[in-house]
N, C-alpha and C positions, 0 to 999 in steps of 0.2 A: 439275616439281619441281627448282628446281635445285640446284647442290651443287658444293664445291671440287674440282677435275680435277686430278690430282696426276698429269703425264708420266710414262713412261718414262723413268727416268734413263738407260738406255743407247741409244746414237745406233743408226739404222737401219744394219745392216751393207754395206757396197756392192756392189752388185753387177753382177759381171764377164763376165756372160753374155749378148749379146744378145740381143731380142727375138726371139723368133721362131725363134731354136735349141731343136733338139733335143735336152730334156738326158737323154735314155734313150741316147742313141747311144753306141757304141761309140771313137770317138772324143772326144766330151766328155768322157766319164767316164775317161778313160784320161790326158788333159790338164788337167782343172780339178779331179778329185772325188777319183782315187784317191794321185795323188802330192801332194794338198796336205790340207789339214784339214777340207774339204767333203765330205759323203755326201750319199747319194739315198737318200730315205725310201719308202717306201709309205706312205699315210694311207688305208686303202677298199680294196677299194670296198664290203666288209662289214664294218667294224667297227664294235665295238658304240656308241661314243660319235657316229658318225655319224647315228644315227637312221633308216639308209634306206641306198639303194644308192648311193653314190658313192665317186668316189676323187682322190686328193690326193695328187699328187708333190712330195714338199720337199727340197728343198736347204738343209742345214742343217750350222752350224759351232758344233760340240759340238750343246748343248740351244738354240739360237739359230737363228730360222728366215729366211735370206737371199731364198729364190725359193719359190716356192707355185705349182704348173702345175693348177686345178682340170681334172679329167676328167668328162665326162658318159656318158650313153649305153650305160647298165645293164639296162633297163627292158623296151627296144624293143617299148616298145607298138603303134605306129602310129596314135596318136589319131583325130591331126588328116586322118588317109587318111580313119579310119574315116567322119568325116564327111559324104564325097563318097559314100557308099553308102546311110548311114540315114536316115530320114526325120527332116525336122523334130521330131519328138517320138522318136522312137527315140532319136535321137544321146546324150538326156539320159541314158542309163545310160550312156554309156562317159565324158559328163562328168563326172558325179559322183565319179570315178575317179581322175580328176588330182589335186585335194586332198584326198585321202580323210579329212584330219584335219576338216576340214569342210564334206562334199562337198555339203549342201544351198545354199551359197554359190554352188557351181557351178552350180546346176539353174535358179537365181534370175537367173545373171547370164546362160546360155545364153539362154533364153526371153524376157528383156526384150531382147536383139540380134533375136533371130527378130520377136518382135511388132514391132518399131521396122520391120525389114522389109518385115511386111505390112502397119504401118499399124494395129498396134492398140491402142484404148485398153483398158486394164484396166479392171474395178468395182472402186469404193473398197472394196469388203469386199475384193479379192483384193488390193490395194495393202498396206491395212493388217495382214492377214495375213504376205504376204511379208515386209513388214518387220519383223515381230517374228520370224519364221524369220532373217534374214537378220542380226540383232543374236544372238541365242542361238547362230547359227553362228558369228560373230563370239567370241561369251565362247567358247563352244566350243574353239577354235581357240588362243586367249592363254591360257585353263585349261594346256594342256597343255605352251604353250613356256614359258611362266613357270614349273610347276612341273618342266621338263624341266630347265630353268636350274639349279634347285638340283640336279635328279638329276646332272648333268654334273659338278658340282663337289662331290659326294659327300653331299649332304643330302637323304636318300630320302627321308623324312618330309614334304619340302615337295613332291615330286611327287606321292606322296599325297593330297596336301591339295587338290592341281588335278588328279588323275588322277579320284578318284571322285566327285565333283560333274558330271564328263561325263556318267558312265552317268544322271545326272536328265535330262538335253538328250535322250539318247535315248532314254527313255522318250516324253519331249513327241513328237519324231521318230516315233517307233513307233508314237505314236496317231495322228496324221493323216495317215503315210503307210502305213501298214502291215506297213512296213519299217525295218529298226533302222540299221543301218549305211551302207549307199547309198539312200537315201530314191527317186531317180526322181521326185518329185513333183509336178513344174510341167509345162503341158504348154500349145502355145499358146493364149494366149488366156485361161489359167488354171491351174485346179489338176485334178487326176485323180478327184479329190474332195473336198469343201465340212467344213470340219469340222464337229460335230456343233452342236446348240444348246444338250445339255444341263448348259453351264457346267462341263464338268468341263475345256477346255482351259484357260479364264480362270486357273482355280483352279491348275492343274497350273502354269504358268507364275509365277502370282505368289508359290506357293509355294516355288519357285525362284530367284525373283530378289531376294524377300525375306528368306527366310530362308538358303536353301544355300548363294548364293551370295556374299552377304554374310558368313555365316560365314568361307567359304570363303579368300575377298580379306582377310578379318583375319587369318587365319591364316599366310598365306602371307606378312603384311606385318611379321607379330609374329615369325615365325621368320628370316626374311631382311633387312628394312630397314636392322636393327641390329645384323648379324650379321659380326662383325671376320671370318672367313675367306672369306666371300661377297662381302662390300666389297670387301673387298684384292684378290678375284682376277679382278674385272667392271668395276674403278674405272680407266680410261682404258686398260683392255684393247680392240682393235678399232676405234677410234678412224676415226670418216671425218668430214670438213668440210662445211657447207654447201656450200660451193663442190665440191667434188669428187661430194656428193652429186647435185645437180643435172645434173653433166658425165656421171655413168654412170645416170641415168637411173631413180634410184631412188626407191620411191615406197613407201606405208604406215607403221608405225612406225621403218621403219629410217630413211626419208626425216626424219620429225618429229622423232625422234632429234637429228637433227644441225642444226636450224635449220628442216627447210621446211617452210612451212606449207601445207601441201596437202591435202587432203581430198576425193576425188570428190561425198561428201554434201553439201558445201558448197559446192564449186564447179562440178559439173556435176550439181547433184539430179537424184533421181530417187524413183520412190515416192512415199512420207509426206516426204521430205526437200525434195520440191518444195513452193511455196506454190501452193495450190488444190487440190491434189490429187484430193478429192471431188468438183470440180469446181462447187460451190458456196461457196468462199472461206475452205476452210479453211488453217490457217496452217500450214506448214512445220514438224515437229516440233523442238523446243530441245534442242541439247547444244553441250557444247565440243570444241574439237581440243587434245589435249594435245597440248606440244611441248618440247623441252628442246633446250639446245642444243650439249652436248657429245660427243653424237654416239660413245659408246662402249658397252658389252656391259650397262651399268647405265643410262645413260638409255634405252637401249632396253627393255630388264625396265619402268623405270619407267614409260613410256610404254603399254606393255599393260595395265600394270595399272591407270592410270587410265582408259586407253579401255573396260576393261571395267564402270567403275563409271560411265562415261556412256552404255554401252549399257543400262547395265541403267533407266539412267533416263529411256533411248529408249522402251524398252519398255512402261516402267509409263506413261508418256503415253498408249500405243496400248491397251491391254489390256483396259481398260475404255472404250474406243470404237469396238469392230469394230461396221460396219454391218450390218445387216441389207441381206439382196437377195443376188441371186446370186455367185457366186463367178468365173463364168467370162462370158465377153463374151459380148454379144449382136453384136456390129460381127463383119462378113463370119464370119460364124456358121457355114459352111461348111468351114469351116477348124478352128473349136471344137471340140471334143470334146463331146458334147451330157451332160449329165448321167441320173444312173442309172436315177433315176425316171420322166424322160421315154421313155429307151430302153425301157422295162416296157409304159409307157402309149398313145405313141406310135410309128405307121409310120415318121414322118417321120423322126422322133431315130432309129429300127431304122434305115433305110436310110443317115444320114448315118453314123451308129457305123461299119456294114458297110461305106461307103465309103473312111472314112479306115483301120478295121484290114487290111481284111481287101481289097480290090480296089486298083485300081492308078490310082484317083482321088482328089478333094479332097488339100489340103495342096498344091497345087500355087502357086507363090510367083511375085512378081510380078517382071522382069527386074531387074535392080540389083546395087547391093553397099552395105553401110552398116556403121560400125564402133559397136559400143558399148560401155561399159565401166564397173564399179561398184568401188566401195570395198571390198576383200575385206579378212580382217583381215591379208593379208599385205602387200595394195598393189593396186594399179592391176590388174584382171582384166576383161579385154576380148574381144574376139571385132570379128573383122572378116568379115564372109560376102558371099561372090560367089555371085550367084542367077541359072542361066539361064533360069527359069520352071518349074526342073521339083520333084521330091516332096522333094531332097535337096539341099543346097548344091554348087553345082562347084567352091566351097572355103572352109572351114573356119579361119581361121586364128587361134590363141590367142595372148593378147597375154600370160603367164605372167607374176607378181610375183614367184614364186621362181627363173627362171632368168634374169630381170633382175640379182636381186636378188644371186644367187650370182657375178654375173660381176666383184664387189668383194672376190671374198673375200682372193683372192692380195694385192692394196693393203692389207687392212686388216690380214692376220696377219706381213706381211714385216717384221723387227726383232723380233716376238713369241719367247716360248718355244714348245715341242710341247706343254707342258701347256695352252697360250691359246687350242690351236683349239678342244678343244670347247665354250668359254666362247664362242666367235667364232660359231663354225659353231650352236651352239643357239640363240643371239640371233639371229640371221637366220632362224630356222625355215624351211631347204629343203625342200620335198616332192619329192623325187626324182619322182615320175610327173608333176611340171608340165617336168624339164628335158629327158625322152627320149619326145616327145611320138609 
């Protein structure tokens, strides 16, 4: 959607410090901060307009912000260690972890790196399922920055309006995974469980996409699009260029934001997003890439909000054509989790269950490394794994869209006010547990 970019009338302030100094030190600050009209700010690492754990050193002259030093490393989870210890299907509860804002994203994109691995192909029913998980993760996710957007700049009512249309996503979440908040769901090969036939997922979904969410996107569009204090304070605030986009390596909305036109659904499919997918010629599902091209705190809001109104028309494609047949692979079946009813019925499924839970066999990976990576609603979420043949990866490595994505922030808020970061900082939606991995 585009629209007139009205600058900063006031020129970026210079600055006098080089790279790569120390500006906590006692010496700088004795020389540049205290004897002249520059201070050191704290921004973090708990406060409240931050959303999360981080923190933000600024140097600033008056209300005018010169140097922006981002800090990470609040969290100290150990993720990506944990990796090197859990089994291929374990690891998926400590991924779900890193974007908790939409962790079944992460289960989706873990699992399709492992299967690429071993070499596995999915049944079109589990394809088709994940991708409708994996768009409702997606609205999921812009639900909450788009209405945080307005909470930032003091219009509670519009985070409202995207806060409780979540709890419907977790409802869907809750019924097919049994779990409301970190779902675990995906497991090689497939799901942990098949959802039910008795049409009440169909229903649950399209009564969401049709009605709630829809709702929803009007609301949020009727209180904000035209709204003179929300304009004026997102309208070429945060400001990054194609060009500079590209050069830090940015990718998802903040990426299209500003010109590029990149989409992993499009140009490196996967899923429904590939053509054939069923493996009998079916076609590639249809939506567009929004994009804008001015690249500040408003084409970014805008760009969610239309990516959510073409996920949702991702979905209603799929919804009423999930196949019938199993849910999890037949291909090197060893390695699959066997389903519930066979385990009842069957020794065989008993002993491969008891294999891969409970002894210290199957899941055993084939030597390699392979990297792969899907469209999260933040950007580019990848996984690159080193396999020495054994239950766990010998590493783990995540390719994170929000600690990419934060390492623009100091470029985009320098010349801004202290009031522009949270307008800055919400429009990039950091999930602090993707930066202290």
């Amino acid at each position: 959607m585009p629209y007139t970019l009205h600058p900063d009338p006031l020129p970026d302030a210079p600055l006098d410090a080089p790279l790569g100094l120390d500006i906590e030190s006692t010496e700088y600050l004795k020389d540049h901060l205290q004897t002249g009209d520059r201070w050191v700010l704290n921004f973090g690492p708990q406060h409240p307009a931050t959303h999360t754990t981080l923190r933000m050193v600024l140097e600033i002259e008056g209300e005018r912000i010169v140097r922006c030093t981002p800090h990470i490393g609040y969290l100290h989870s150990g993720f990506e260690k944990l990796g090197e210890h859990h089994d291929w299907n374990q690891y998926v509860c400590t991924i779900s972890r890193m974007d908790y804002v939409s962790p079944i994203v992460n289960d989706i994109a873990w699992h399709l790196a492992v299967e690429r691995l071993f070499g596995i192909d999915l049944t079109p029913r589990c394809k088709v399922v994940r991708t409708i998980m994996l768009e409702l993760g997606r609205i999921q996710n812009h639900l909450l920055c788009c209405g945080a957007a307005a909470l930032d700049l003091g219009a509670f009512t519009g985070f409202l309006y995207g806060f409780n249309e979540r709890e419907h996503i977790y409802d869907i979440i809750e019924y097919i995974s049994g779990q409301r908040f970190h779902p675990d769901w995906t497991r090689v090969g497939g799901h942990w469980r098949d959802i039910s036939d008795d049409d009440t997922f169909r229903r649950m979904v399209k009564k969401f996409i049709d009605v709630r969410l829809a709702n929803s996107i009007k609301d949020l569009e009727t209180l904000l699009n035209r709204n003179r204090i929300f304009i004026d304070r997102v309208t070429g605030v945060g400001s990054i260029s194609r060009e500079d986009a590209n050069a830090w390596s940015l990718s998802g909305p903040i990426a299209r934001a500003s010109g590029v036109k990149r989409d992993l659904r499009k140009d490196e499919p996967f899923l429904c997003f590939a053509d054939n997918w069923d493996g009998e010629g079916a076609e590639a599902v249809k939506f567009q890439v929004p994009v804008c091209s001015e690249g500040d705190c408003l084409a970014r809001y805008l760009v969610r909000m239309e990516e959510m109104k073409q996920s949702a028309k991702i979905i209603n494609q799929l919804i009423d054509r999930i196949p019938q047949g199993p849910i999890n692979s037949d291909v090197n079946a060893k390695v699959v989790t066997p389903e519930k009813g066979d385990v009842y019925g069957s020794i065989e499924a008993t002993i491969q269950l008891f294999e891969l839970r409970m002894h210290n066999r199957g899941l055993d990976s084939p030597v390699g490394e392979c990297y792969t990576a899907i469209e999260s609603p933040n950007g580019e979420l990848g996984y690159y794994l080193v396999s020495d043949g054994g239950r766990s990866a010998f590493r783990a490595r995540t390719r994170p869209p929000s600690f990419v994505n934060y390492s623009v922030f100091s470029k985009m808020i320098e010349g801004h006010l202290i009031a522009d970061i949270v307008a800055v900082l919400g429009s990039l939606n950091i999930i602090a547990a993707e930066l202290d991995r």
